[in-house]
Biopython code that builds the backbone (N, CA, C, O; Angstrom):
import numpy as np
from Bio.PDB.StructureBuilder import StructureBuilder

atoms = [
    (1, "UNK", "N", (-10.444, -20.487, -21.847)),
    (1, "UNK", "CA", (-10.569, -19.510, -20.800)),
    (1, "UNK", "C", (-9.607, -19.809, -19.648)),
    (1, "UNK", "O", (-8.978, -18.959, -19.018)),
    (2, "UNK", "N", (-9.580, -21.075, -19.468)),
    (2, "UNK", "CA", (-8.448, -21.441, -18.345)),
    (2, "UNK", "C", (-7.141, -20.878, -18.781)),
    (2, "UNK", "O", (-6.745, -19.876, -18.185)),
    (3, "UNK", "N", (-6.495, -21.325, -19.632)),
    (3, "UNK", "CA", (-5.371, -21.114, -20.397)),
    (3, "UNK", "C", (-5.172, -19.060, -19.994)),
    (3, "UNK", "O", (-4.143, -18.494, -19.629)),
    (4, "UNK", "N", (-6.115, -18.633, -20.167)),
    (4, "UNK", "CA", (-6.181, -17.222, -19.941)),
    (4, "UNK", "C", (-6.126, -16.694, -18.650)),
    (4, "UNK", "O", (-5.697, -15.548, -18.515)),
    (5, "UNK", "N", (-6.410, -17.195, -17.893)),
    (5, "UNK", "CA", (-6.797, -16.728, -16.577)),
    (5, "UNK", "C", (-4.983, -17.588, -16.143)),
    (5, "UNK", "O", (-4.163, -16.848, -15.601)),
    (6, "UNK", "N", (-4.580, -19.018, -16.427)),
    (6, "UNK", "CA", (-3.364, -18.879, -15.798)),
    (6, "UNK", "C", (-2.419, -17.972, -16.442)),
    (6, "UNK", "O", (-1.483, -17.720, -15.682)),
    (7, "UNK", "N", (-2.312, -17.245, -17.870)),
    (7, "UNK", "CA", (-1.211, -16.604, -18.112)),
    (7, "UNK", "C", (-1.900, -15.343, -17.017)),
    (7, "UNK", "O", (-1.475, -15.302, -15.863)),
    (8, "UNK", "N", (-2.731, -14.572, -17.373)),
    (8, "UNK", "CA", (-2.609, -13.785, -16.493)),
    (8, "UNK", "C", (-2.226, -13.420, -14.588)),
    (8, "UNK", "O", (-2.089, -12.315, -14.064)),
    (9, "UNK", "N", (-2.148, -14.706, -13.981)),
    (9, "UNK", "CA", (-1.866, -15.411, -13.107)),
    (9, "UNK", "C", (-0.959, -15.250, -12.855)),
    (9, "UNK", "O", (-0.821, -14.492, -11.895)),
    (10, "UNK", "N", (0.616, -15.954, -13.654)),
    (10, "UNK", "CA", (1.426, -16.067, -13.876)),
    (10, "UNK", "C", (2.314, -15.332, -14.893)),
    (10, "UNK", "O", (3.534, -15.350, -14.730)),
    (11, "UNK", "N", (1.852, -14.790, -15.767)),
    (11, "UNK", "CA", (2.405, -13.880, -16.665)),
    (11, "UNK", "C", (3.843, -14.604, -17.030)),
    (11, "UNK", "O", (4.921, -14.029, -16.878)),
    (12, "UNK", "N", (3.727, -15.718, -17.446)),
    (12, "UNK", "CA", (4.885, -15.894, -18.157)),
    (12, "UNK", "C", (5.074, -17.139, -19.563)),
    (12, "UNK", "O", (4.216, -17.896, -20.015)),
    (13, "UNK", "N", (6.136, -17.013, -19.869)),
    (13, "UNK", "CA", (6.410, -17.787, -21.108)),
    (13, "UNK", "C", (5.498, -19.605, -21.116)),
    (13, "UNK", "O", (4.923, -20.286, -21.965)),
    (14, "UNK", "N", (5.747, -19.705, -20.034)),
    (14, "UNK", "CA", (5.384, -21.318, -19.943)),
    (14, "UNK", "C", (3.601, -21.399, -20.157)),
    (14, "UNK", "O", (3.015, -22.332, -20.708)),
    (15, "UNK", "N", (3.074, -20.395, -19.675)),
    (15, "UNK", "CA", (1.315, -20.345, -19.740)),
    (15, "UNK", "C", (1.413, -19.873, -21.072)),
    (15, "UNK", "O", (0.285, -19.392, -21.184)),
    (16, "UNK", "N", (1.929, -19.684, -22.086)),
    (16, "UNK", "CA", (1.417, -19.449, -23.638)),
    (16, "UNK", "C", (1.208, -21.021, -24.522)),
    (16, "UNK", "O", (2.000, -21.694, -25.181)),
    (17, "UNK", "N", (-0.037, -21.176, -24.220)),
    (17, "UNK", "CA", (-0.149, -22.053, -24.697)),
    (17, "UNK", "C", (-1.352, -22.227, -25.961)),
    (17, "UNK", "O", (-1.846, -23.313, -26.262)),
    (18, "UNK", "N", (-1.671, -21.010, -26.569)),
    (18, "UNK", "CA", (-2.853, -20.836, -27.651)),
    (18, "UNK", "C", (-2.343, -19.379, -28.107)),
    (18, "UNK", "O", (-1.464, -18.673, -27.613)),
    (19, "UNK", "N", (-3.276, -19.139, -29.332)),
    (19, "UNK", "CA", (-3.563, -18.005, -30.021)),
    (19, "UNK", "C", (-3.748, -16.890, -29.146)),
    (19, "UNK", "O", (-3.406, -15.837, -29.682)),
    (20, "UNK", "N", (-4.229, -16.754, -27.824)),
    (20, "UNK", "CA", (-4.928, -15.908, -27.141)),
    (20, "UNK", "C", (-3.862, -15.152, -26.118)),
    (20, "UNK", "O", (-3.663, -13.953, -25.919)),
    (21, "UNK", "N", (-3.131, -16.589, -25.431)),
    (21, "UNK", "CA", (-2.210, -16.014, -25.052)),
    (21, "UNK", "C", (-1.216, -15.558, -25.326)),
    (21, "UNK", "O", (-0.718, -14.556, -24.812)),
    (22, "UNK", "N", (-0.689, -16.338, -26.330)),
    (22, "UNK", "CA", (0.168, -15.703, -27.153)),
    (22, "UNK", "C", (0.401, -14.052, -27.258)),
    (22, "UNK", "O", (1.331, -13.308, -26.945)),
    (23, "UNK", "N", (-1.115, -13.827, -27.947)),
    (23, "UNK", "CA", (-1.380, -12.606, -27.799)),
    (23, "UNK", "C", (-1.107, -11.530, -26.790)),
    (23, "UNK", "O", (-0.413, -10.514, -26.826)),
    (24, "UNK", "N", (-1.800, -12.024, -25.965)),
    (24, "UNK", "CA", (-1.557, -11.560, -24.066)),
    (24, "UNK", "C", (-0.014, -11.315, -24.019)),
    (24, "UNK", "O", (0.593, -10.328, -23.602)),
    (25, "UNK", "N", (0.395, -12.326, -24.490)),
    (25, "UNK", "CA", (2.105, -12.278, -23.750)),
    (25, "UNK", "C", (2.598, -11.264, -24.398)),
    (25, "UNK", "O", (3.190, -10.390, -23.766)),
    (26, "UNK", "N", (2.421, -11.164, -26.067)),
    (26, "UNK", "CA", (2.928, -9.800, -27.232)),
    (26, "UNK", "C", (2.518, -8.746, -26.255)),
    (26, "UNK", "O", (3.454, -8.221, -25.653)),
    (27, "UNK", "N", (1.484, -8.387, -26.011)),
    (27, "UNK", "CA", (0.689, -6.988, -25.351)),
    (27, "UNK", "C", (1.880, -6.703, -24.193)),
    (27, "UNK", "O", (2.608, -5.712, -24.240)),
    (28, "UNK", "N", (1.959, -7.773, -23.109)),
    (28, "UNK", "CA", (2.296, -7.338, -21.711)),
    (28, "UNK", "C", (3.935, -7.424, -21.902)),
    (28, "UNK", "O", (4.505, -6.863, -20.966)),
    (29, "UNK", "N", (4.744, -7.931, -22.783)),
    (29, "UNK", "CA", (6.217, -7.705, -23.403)),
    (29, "UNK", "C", (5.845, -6.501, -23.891)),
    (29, "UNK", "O", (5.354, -6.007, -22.876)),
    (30, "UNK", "N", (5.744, -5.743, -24.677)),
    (30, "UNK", "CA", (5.547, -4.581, -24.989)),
    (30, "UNK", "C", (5.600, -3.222, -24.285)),
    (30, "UNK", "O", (6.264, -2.199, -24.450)),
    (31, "UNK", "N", (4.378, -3.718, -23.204)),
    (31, "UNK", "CA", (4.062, -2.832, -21.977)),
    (31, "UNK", "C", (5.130, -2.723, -21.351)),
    (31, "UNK", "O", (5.383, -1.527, -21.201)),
    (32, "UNK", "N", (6.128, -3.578, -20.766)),
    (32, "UNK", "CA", (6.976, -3.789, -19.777)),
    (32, "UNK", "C", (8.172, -2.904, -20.779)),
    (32, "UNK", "O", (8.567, -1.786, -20.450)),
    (33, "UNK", "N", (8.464, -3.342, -21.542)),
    (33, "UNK", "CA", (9.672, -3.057, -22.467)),
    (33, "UNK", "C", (9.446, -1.190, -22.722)),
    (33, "UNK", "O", (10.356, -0.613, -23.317)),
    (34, "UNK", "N", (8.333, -0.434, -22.287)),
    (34, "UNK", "CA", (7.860, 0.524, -22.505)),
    (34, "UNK", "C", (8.234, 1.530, -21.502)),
    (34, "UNK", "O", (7.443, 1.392, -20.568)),
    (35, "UNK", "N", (9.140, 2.563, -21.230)),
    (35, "UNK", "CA", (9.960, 3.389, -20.499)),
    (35, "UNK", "C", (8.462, 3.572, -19.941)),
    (35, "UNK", "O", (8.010, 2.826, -19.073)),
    (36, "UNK", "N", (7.693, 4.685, -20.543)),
    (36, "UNK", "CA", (6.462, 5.238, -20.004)),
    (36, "UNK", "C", (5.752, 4.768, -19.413)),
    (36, "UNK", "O", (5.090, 5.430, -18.614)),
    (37, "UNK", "N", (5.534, 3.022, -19.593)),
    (37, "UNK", "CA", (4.461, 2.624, -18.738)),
    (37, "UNK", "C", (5.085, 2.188, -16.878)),
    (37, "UNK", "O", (4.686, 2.101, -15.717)),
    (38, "UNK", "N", (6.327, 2.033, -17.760)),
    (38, "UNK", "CA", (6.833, 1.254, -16.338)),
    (38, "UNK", "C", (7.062, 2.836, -15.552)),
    (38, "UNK", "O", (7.414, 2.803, -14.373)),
    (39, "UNK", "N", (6.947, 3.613, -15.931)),
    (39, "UNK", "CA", (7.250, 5.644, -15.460)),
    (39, "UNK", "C", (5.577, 5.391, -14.732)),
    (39, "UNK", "O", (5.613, 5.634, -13.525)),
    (40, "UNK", "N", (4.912, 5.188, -14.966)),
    (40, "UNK", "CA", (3.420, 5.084, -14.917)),
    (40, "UNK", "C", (2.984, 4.643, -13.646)),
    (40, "UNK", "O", (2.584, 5.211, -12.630)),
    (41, "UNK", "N", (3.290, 2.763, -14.195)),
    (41, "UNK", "CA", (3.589, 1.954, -13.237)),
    (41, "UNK", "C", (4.547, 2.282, -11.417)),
    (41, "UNK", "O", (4.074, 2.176, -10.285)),
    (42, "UNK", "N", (5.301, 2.495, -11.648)),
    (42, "UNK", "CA", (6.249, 3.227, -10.444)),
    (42, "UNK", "C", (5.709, 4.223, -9.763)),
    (42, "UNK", "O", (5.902, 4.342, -8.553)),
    (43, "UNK", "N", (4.998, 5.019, -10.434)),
    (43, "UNK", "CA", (4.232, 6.397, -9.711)),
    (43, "UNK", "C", (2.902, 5.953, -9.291)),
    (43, "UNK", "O", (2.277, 6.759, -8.601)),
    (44, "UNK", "N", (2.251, 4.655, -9.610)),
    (44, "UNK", "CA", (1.116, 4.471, -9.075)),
    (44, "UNK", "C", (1.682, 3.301, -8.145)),
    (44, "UNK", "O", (0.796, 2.805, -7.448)),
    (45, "UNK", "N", (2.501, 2.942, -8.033)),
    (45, "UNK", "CA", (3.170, 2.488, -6.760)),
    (45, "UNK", "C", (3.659, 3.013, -5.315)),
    (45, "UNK", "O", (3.561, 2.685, -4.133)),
    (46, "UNK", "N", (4.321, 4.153, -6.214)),
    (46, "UNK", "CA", (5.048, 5.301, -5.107)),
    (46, "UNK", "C", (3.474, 6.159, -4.425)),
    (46, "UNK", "O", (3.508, 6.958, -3.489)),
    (47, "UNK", "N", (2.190, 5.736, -5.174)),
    (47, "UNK", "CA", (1.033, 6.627, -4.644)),
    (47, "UNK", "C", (0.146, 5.738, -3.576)),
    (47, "UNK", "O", (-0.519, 6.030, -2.582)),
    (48, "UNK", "N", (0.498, 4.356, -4.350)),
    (48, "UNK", "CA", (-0.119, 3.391, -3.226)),
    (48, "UNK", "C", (0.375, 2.777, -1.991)),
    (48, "UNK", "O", (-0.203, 2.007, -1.223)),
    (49, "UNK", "N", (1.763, 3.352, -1.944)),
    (49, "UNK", "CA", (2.375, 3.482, -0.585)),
    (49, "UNK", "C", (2.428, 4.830, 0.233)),
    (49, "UNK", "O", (2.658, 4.813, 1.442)),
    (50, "UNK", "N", (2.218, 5.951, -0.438)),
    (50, "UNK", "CA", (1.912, 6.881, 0.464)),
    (50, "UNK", "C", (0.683, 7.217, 0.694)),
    (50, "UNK", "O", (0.387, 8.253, 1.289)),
    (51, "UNK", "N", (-0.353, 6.192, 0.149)),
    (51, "UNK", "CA", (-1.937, 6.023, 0.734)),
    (51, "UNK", "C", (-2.389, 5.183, 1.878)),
    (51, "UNK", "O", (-3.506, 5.111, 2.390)),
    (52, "UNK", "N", (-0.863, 4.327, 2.279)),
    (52, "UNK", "CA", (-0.690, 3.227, 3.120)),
    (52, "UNK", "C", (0.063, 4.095, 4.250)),
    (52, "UNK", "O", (-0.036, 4.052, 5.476)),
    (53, "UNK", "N", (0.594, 4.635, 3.678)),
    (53, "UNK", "CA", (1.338, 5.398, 4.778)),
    (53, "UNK", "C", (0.806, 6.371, 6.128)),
    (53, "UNK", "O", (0.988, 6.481, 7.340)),
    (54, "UNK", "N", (-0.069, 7.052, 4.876)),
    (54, "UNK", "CA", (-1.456, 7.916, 5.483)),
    (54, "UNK", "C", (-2.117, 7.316, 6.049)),
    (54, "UNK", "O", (-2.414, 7.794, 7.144)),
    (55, "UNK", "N", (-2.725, 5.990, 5.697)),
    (55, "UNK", "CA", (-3.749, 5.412, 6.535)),
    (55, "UNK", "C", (-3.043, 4.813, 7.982)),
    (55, "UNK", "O", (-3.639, 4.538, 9.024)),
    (56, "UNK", "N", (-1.941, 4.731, 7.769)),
    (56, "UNK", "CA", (-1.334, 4.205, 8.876)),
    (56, "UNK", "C", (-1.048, 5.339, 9.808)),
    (56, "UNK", "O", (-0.905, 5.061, 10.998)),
    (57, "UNK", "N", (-0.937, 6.716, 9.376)),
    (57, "UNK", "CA", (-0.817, 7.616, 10.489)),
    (57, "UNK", "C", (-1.893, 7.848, 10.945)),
    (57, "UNK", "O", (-2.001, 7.892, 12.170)),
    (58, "UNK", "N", (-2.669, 7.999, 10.376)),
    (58, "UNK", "CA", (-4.955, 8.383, 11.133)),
    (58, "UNK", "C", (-4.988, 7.404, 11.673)),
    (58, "UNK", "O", (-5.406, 7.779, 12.768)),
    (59, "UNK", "N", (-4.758, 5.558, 11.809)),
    (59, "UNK", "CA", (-4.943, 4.452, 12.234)),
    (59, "UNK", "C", (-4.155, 5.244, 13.736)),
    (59, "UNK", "O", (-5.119, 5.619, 14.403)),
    (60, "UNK", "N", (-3.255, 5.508, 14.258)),
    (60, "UNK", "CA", (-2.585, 5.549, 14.898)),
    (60, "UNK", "C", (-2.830, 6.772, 15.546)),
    (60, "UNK", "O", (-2.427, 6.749, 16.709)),
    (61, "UNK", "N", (-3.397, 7.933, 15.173)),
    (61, "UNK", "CA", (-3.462, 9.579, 15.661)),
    (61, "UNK", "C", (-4.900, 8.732, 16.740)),
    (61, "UNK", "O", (-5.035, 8.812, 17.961)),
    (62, "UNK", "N", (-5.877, 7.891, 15.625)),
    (62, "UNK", "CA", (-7.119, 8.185, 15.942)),
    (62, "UNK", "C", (-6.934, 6.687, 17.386)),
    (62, "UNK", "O", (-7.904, 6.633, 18.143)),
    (63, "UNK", "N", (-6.006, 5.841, 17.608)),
    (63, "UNK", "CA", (-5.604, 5.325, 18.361)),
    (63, "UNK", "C", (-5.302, 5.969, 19.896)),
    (63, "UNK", "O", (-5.739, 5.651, 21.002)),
    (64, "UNK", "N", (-4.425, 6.944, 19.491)),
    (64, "UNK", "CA", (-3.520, 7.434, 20.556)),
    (64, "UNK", "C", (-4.843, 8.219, 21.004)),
    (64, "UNK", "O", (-5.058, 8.106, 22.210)),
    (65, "UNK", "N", (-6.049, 9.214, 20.095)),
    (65, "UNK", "CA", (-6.835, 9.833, 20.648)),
    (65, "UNK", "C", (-7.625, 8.590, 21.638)),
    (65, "UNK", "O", (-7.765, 8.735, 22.852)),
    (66, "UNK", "N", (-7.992, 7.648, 21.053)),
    (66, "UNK", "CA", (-8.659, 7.065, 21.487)),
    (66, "UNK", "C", (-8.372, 6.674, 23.458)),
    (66, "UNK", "O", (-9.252, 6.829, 24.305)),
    (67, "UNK", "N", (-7.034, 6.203, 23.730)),
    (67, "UNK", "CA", (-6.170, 5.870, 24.600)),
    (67, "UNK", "C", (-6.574, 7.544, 25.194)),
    (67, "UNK", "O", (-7.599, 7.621, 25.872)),
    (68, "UNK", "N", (-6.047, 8.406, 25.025)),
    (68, "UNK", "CA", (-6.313, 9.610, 25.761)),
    (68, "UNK", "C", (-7.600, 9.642, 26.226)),
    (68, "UNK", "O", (-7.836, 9.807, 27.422)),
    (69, "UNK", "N", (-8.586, 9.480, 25.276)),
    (69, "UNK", "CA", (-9.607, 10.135, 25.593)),
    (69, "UNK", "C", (-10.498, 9.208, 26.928)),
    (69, "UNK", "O", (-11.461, 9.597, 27.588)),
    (70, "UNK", "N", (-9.626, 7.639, 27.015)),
    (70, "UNK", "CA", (-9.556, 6.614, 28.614)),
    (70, "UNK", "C", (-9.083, 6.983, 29.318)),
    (70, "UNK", "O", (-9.098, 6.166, 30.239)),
    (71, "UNK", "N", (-8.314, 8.239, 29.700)),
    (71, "UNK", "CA", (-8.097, 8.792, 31.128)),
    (71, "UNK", "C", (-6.199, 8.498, 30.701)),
    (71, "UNK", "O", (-5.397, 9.160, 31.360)),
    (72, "UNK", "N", (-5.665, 7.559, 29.666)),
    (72, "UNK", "CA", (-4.296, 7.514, 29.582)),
    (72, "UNK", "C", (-3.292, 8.612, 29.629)),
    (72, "UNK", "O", (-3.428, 9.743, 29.160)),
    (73, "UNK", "N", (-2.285, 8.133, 30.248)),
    (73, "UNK", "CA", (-1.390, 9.557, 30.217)),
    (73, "UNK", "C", (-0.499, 9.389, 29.240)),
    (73, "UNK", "O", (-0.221, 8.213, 29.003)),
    (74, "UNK", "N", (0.146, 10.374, 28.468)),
    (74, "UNK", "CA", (1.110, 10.378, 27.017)),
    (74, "UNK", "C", (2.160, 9.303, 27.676)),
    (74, "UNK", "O", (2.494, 8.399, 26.911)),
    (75, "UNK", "N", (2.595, 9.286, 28.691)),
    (75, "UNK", "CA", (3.842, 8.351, 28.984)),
    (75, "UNK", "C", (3.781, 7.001, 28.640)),
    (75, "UNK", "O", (4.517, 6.300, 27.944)),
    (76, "UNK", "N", (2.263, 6.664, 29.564)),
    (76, "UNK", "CA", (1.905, 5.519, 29.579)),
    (76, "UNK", "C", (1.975, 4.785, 27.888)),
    (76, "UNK", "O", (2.645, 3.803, 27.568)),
    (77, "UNK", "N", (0.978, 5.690, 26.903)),
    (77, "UNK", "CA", (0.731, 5.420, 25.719)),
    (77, "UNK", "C", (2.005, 5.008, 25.190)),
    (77, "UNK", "O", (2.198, 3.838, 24.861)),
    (78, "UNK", "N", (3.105, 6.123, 25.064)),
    (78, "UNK", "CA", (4.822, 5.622, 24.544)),
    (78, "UNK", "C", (5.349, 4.528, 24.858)),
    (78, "UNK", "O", (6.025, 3.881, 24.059)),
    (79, "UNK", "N", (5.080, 4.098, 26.275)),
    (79, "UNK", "CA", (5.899, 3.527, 26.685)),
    (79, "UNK", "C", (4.916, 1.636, 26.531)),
    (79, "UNK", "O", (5.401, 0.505, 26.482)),
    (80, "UNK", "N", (3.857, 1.979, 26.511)),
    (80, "UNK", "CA", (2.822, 0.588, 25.698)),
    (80, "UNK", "C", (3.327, 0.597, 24.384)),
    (80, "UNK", "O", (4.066, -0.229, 23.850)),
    (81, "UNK", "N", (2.897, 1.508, 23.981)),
    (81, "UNK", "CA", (2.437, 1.475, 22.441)),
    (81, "UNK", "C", (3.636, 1.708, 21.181)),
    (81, "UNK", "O", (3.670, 1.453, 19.978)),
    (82, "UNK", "N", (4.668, 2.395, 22.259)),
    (82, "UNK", "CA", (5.290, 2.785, 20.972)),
    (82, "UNK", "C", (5.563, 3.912, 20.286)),
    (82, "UNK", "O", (6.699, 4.076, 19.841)),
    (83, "UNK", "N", (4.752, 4.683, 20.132)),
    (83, "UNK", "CA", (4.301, 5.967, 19.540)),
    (83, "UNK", "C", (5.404, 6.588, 19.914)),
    (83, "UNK", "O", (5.942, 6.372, 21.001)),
    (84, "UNK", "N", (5.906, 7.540, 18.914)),
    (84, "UNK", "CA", (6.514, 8.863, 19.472)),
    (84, "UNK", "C", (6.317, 10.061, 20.722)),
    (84, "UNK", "O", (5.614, 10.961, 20.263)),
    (85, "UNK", "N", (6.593, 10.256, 21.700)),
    (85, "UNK", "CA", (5.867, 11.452, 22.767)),
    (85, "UNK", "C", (5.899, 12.668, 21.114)),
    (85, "UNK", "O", (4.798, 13.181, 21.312)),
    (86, "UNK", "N", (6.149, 13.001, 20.468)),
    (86, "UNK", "CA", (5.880, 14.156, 20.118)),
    (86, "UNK", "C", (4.133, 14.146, 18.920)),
    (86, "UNK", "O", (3.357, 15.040, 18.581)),
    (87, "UNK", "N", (4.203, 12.647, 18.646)),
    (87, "UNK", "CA", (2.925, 12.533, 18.023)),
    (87, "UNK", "C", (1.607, 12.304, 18.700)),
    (87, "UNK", "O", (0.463, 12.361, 18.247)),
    (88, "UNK", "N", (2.150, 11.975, 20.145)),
    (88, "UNK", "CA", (1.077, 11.534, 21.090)),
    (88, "UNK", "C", (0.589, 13.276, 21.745)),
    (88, "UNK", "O", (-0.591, 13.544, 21.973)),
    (89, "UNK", "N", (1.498, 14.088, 21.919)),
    (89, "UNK", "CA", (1.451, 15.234, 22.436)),
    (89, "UNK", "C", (0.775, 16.041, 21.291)),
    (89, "UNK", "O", (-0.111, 16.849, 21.574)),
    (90, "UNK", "N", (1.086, 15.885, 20.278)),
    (90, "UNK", "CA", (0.308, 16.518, 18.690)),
    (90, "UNK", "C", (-0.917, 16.000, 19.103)),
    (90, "UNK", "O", (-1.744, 16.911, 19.097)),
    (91, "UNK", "N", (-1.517, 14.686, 19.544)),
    (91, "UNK", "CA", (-2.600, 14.557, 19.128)),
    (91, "UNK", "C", (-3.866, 14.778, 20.481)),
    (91, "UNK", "O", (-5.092, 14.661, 20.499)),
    (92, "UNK", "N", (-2.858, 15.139, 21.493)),
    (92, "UNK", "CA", (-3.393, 15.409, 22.895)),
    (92, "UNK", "C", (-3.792, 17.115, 22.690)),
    (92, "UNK", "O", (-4.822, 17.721, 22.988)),
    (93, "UNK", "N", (-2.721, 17.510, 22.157)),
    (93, "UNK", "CA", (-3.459, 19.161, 21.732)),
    (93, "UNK", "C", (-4.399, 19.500, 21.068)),
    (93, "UNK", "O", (-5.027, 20.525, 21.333)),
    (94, "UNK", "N", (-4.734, 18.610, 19.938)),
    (94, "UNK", "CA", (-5.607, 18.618, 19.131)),
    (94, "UNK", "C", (-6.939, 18.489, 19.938)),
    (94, "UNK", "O", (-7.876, 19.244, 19.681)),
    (95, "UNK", "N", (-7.035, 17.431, 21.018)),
    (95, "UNK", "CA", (-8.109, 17.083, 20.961)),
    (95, "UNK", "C", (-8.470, 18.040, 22.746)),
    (95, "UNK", "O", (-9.249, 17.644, 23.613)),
    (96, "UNK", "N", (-7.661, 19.231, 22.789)),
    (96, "UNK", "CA", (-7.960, 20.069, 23.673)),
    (96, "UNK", "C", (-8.861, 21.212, 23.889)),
    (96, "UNK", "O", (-8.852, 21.810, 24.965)),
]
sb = StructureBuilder()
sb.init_structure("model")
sb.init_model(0)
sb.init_chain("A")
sb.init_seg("    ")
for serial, (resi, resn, name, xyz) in enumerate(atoms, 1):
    if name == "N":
        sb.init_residue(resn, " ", resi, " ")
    sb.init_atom(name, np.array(xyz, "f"), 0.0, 1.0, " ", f" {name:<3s}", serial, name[0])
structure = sb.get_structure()
C-alpha cells in the first residue's frame, strides 16, 4: 500500500516498484500519451481558473461594498485598496 500511495505521489518511473504499480504507471502513460484526455485535462483547468477568477471578483465587489457601506468614499477605497474607480463605482450603484 505504501509503494502505492508514493507512485501516486510522485507519479514517476523510480516509485514502480511491484506488480501494482507497475500497473498504475501503464494506466497513467497511456492517459497522458492520450490527445483527449490531456483536451479534457486542460479544459478542467482553464474551468478551475475561471472559478478562481470569479471568486476573486465577488471577494472584492463584496469588499469594496463592504468599505462603502462604512461611510468610505470611492477615492479613498482606490487609492487604499487598489481597486479600479470604475469597479468601485459599479459596485456603489448597485448598492443604491
Amino acid at each position: 500500500m505504501k509503494s502505492m500511495v508514493r507512485y501516486i505521489r510522485y507519479s514517476d518511473k523510480e516509485h514502480v516498484v511491484d506488480e501494482a504499480t507497475a500497473e498504475l504507471d501503464t494506466i497513467v502513460r497511456e492517459a497522458r500519451a492520450n490527445e483527449e484526455v490531456s483536451m479534457v485535462y486542460l479544459r478542467a483547468l482553464e474551468r478551475e481558473e475561471e472559478l478562481k477568477e470569479e471568486g476573486r471578483n465577488i471577494r472584492d465587489q463584496e469588499k469594496i461594498e463592504e468599505m462603502l457601506q462604512r461611510g468610505k468614499q470611492p477615492k479613498e477605497i482606490a487609492d487604499f485598496c487598489g481597486y479600479p474607480m470604475e469597479l468601485i463605482l459599479k459596485v456603489e450603484k448597485g448598492i443604491s
